[in-house]
VOBA-1610 file (N, C-alpha, C; in pm, whole numbers, padded with zeros to 5 digits, always signed):
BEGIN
Unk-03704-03064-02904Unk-03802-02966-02861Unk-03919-02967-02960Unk-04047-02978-02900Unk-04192-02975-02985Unk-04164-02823-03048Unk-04231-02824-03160Unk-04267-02670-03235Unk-04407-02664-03221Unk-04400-02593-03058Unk-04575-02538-02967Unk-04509-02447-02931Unk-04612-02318-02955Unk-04605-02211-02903Unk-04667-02190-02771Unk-04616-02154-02643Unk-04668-02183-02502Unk-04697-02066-02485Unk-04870-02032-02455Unk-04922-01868-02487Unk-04990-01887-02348Unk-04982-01718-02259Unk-05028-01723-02138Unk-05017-01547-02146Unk-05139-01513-02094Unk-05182-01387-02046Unk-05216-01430-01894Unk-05117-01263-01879Unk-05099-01227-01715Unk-05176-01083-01688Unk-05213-01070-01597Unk-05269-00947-01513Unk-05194-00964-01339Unk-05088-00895-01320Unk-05055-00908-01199Unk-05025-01017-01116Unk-05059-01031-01016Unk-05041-01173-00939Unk-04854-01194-00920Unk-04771-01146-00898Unk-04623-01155-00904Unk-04591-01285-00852Unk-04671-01311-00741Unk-04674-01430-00665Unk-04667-01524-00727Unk-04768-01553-00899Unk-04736-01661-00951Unk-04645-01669-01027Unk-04573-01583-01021Unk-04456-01618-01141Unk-04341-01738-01105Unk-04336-01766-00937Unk-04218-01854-00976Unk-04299-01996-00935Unk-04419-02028-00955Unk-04490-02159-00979Unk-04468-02227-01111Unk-04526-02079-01189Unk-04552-02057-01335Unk-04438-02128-01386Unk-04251-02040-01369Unk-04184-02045-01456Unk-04138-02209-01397Unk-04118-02262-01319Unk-04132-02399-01264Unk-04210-02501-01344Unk-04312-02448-01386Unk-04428-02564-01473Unk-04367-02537-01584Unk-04279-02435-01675Unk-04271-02425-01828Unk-04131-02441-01842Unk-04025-02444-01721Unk-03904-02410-01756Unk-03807-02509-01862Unk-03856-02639-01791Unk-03747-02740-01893Unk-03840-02824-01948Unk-03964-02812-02006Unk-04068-02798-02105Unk-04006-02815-02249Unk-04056-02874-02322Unk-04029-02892-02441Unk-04112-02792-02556Unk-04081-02673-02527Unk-04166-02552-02596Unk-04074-02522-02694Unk-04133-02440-02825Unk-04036-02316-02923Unk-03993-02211-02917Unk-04155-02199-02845Unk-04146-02083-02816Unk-04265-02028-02658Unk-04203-01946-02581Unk-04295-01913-02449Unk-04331-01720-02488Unk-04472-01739-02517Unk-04550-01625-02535Unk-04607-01555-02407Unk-04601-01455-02320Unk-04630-01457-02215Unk-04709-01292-02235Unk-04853-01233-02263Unk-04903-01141-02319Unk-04945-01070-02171Unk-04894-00949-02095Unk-04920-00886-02001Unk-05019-00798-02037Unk-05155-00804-02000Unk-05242-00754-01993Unk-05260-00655-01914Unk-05185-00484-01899Unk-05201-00417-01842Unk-05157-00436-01684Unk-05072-00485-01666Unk-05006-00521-01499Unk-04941-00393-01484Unk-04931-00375-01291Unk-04930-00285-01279Unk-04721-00299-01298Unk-04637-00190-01274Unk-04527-00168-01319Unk-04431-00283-01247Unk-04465-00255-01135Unk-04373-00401-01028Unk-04390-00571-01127Unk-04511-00576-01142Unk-04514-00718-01203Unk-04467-00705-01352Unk-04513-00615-01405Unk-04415-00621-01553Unk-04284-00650-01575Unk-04202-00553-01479Unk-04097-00536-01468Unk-04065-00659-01481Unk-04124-00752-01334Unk-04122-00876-01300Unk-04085-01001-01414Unk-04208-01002-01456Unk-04235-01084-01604Unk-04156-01053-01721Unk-04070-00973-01763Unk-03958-00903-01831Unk-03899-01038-01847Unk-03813-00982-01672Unk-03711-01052-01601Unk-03775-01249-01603Unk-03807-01263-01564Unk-03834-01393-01540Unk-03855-01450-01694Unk-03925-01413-01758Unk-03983-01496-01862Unk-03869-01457-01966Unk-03804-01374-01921Unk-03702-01323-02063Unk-03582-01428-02028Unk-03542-01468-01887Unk-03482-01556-01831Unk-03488-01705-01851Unk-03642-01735-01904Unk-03672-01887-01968Unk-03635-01883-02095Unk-03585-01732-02157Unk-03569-01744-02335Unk-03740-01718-02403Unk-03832-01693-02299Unk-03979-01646-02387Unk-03982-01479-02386Unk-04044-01434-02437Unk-04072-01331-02454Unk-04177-01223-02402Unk-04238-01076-02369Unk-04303-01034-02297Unk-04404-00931-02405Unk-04514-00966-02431Unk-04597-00862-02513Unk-04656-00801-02397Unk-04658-00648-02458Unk-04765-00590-02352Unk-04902-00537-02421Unk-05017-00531-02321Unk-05130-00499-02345Unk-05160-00382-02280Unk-05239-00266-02377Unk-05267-00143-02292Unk-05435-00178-02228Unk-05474-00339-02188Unk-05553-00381-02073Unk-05618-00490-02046Unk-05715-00526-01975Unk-05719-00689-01945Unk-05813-00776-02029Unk-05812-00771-02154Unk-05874-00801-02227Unk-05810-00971-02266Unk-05858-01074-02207Unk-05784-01193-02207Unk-05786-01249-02376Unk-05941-01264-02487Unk-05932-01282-02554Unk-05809-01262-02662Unk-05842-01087-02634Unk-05724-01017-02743Unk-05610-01063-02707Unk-05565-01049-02575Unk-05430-01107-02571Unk-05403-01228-02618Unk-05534-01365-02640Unk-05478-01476-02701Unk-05426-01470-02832Unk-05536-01412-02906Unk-05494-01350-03054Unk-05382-01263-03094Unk-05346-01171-02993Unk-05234-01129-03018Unk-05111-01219-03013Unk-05131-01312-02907Unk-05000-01388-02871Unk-04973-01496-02969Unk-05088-01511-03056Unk-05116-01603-03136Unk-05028-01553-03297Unk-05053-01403-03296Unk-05030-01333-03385Unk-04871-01317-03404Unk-04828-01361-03291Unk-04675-01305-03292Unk-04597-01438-03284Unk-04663-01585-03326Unk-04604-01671-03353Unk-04627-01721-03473Unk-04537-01870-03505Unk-04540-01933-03661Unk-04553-02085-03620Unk-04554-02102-03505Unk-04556-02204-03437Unk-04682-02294-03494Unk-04675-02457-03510Unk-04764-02480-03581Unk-04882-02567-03481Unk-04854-02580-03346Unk-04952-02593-03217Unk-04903-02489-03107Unk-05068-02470-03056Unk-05065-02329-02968Unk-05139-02413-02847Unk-05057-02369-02763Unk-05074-02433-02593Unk-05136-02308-02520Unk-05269-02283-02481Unk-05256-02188-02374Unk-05262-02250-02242Unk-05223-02153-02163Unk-05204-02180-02016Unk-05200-02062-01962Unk-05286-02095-01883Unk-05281-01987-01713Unk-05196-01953-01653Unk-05195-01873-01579Unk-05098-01819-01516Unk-05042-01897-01379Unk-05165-01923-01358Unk-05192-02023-01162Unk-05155-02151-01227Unk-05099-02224-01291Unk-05015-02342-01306Unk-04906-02404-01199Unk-04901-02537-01145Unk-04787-02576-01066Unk-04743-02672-01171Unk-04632-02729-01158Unk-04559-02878-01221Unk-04603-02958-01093Unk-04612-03097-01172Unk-04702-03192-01108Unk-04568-03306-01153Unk-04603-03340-01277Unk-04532-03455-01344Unk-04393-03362-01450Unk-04310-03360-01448Unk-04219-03320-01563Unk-04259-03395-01708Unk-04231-03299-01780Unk-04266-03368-01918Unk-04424-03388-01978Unk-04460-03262-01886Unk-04640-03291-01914Unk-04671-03258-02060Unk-04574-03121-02066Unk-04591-03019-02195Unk-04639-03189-02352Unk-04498-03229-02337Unk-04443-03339-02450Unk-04558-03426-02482Unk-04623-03461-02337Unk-04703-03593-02372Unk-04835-03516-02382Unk-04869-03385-02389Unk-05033-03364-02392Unk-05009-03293-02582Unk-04877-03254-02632Unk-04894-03195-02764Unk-04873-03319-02835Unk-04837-03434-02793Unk-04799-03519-02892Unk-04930-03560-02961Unk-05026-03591-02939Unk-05186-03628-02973Unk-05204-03492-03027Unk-05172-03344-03067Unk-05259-03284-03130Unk-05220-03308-03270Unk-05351-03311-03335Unk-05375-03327-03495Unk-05480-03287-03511Unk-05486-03211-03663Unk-05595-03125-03707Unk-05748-03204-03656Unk-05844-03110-03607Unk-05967-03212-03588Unk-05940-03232-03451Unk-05823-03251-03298Unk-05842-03301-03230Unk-05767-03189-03154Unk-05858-03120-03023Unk-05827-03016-02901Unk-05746-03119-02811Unk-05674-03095-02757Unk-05582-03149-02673Unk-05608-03073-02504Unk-05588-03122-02380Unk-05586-03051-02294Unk-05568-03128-02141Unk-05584-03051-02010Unk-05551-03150-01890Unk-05682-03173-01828Unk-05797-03098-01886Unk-05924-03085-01788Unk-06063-03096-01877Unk-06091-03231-01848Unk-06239-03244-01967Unk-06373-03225-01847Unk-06436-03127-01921Unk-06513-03124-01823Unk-06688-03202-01930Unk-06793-03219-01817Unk-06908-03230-01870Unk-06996-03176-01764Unk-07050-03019-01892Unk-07187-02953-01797Unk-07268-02981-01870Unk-07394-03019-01827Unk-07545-02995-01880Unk-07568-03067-02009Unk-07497-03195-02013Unk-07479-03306-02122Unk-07388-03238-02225Unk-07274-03110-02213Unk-07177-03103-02292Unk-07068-03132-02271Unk-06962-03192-02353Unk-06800-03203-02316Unk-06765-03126-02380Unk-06650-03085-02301Unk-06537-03006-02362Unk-06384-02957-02255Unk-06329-02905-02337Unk-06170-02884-02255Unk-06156-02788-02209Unk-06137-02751-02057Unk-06118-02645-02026Unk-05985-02555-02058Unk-05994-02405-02080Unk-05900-02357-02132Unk-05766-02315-02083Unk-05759-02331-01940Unk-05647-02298-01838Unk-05526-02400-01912Unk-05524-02479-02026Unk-05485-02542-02067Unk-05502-02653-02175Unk-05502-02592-02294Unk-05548-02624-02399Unk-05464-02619-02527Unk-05459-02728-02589Unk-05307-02743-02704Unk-05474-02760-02827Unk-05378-02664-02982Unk-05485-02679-03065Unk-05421-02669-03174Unk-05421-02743-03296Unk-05308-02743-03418Unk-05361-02583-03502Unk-05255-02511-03526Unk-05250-02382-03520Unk-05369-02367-03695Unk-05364-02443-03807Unk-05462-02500-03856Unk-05613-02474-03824Unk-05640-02571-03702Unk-05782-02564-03668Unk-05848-02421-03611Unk-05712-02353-03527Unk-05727-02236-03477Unk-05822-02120-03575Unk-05683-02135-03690Unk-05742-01975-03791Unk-05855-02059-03893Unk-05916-02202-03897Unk-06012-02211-03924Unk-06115-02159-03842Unk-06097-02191-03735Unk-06217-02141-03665Unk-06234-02011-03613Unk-06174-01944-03650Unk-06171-01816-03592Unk-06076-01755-03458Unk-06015-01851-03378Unk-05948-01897-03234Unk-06075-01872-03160Unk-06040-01786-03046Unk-06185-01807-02918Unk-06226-01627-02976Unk-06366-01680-02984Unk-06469-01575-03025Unk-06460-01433-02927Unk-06443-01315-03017Unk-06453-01234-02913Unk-06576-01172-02856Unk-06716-01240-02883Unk-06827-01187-02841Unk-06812-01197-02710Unk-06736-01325-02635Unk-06761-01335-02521Unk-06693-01213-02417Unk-06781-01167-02321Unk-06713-01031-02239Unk-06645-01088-02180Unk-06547-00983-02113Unk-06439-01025-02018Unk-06526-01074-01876Unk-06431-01153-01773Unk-06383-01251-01821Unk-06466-01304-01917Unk-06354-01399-02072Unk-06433-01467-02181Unk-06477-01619-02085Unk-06568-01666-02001Unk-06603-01772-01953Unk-06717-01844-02076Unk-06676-01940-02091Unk-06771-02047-02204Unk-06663-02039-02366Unk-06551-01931-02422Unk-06470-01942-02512Unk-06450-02099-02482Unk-06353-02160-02454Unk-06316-02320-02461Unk-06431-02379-02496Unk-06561-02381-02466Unk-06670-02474-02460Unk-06683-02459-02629Unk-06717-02303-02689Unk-06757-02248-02776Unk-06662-02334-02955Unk-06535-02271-02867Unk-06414-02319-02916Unk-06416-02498-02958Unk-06403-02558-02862Unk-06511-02728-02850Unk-06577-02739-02949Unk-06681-02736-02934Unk-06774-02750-02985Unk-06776-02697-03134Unk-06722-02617-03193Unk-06658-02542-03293Unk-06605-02671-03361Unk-06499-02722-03315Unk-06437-02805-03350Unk-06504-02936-03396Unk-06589-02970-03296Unk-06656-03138-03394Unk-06775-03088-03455Unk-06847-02965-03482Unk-06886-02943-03575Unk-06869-02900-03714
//
């Protein structure tokens, strides 16, 4: 088993939970961080049960503040690469987790989705492995950005090869 901490903030959606636990279940994780951002009681409950059922664990948030929840989820591991992931995840290939953390090393973002806007690259964050290192150098993802944080990954990026 990799020593990656697999970090994912939820807001509701119950529906995705059994995609979700399908994409992480026989995953080569340490640990599964799963930070509920204020869901309403049915899906908590939900996410308890399910994610306490993979052996990860359930932080709660008193609201939908996605940043904080990364930092928090971040906060409550020792793990020495941090994977986030979305909630809307399917399994595609088994064994994705293994082969996208094996390439992280200090200096290098890992992820499934490179995008290029407006002559920039960078990794989108629905899925993003980062050596836990580069993280608390850089601050993790900035909280200037408002909710939703849209452009954190780019910021985050770009952070990095500078």
């Amino acid at each position: 088993m990799a020593d990656v901490a697999l970090l994912c903030n939820w807001w509701n959606h119950p529906e995705l939970l059994d995609d979700f636990c399908a994409a992480v279940a026989d995953e080569a994780w340490s640990e599964l961080l799963v930070v509920d951002n204020a869901s309403d009681r049915e899906t908590s409950l939900r996410l308890r049960r399910r994610i306490g059922a993979l052996g990860g664990r359930v932080l709660h948030r008193p609201d939908r503040g996605q940043t904080a929840g990364n930092h928090r989820a971040v906060a409550a591991t020792r793990a020495p690469v941090l994977l986030f992931l979305n909630n809307d995840v399917r399994l595609r290939r088994p064994g994705w987790l293994e082969r996208l953390v094996a390439e992280v090393a200090p200096g290098h973002l890992r992820g499934h989705a490179e995008r290029h806007e407006l002559g920039v690259r960078y990794l989108e964050s629905w899925c993003l492995a980062i050596a836990r290192g580069d993280w608390e150098r850089l601050g993790g993802f900035d909280p200037i950005y408002e909710e939703p944080p849209y452009w954190v990954d780019v910021d985050l990026s770009l952070s990095l090869i500078h």
